[in-house]
C-alpha positions as CSV (number, residue, x, y, z in Angstrom):
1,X,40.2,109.9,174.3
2,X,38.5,107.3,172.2
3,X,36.4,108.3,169.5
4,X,32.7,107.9,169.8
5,X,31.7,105.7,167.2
6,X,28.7,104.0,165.9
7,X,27.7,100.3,166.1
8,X,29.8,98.8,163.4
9,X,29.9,98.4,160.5
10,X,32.1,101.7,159.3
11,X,35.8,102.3,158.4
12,X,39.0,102.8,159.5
13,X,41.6,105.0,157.8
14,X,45.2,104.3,159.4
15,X,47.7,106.8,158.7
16,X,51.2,105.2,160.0
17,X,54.0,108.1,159.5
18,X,57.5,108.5,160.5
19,X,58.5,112.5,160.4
20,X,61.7,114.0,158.7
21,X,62.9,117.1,161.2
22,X,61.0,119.8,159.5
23,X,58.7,121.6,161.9
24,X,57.8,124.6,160.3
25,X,54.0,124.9,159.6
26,X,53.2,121.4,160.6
27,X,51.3,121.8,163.7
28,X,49.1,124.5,161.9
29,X,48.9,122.1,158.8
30,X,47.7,119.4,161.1
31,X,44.9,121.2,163.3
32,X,43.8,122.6,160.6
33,X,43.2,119.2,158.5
34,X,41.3,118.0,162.0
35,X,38.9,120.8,161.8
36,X,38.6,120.1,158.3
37,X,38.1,116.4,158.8
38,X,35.3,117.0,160.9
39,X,33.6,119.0,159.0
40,X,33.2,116.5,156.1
41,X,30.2,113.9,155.6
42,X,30.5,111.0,156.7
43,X,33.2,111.1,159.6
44,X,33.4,109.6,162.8
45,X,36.0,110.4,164.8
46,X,39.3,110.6,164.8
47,X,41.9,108.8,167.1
48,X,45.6,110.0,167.1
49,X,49.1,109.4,169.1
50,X,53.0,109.9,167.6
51,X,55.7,109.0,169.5
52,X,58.9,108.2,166.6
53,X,55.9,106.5,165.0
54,X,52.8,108.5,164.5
55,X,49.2,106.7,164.1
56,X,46.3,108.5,163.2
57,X,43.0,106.5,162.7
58,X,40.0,108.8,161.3
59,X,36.6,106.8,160.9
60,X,33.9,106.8,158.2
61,X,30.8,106.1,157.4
62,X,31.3,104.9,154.1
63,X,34.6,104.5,151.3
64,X,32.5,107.0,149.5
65,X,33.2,109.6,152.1
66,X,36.8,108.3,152.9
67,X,37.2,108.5,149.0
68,X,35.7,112.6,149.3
69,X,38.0,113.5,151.9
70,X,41.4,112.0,150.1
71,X,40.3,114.4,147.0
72,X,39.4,117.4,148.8
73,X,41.0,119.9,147.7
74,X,42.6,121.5,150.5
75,X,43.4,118.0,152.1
76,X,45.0,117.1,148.9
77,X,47.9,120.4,149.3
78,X,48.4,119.1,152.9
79,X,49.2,115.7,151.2
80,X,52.0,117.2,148.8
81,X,53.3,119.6,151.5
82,X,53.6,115.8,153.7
83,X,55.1,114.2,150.9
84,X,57.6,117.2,150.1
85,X,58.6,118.6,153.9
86,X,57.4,116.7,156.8
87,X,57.2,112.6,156.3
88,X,59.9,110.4,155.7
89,X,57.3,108.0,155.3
90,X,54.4,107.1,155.8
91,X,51.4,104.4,155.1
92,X,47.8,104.4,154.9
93,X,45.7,101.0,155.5
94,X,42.0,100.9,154.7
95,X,39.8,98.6,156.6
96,X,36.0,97.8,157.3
97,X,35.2,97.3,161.3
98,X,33.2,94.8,161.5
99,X,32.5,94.7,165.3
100,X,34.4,96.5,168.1
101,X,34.0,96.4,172.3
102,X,35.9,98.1,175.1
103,X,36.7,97.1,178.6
104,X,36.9,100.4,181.7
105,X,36.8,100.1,185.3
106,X,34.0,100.9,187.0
């Protein structure tokens, strides 16, 4: 499902990550950084798929509020728990929608 976003413009975090094997407490780590997420001000929506790539794309309202949610605390020990167990890799972009539109069938 497509997040419901605002007119533009807002911003686009995209978190690009490749997974080591580790499974252990991921899935908890993950929903519970979503709930989180939500809960902060300034967010959007949130738009996610992994296959051997994963991309997550969160939006903002502002890099104020992108800038808040990197340094929460608890989002900042699901960071080092990434780094240290569950990506091999991973890369975030930053970018400012300036317009967006969609297409469905009637």
């Amino acid at each position: 499902m497509y997040a419901q976003t605002p007119v533009p413009p807002y911003y686009a975090v995209i978190f690009c990550s490749v997974r080591t094997e580790a499974e252990e407490g991921y899935a908890l780590m993950a929903d519970k950084m979503m709930q989180l997420a939500k809960q902060q001000k300034g967010f959007l929506g949130v738009e996610t798929a992994r296959n051997e790539l994963g991309i997550t794309i969160s939006y903002w309202d502002s890099l104020t509020a992108i800038q808040n949610w990197k340094n929460h605390a608890y989002h900042s020990i699901a960071q080092q728990l990434g780094q240290n167990r569950w990506y091999r890799r991973y890369k975030i972009r930053i970018a400012k929608v300036e317009r967006d539109y969609e297409f469905e069938l009637p």
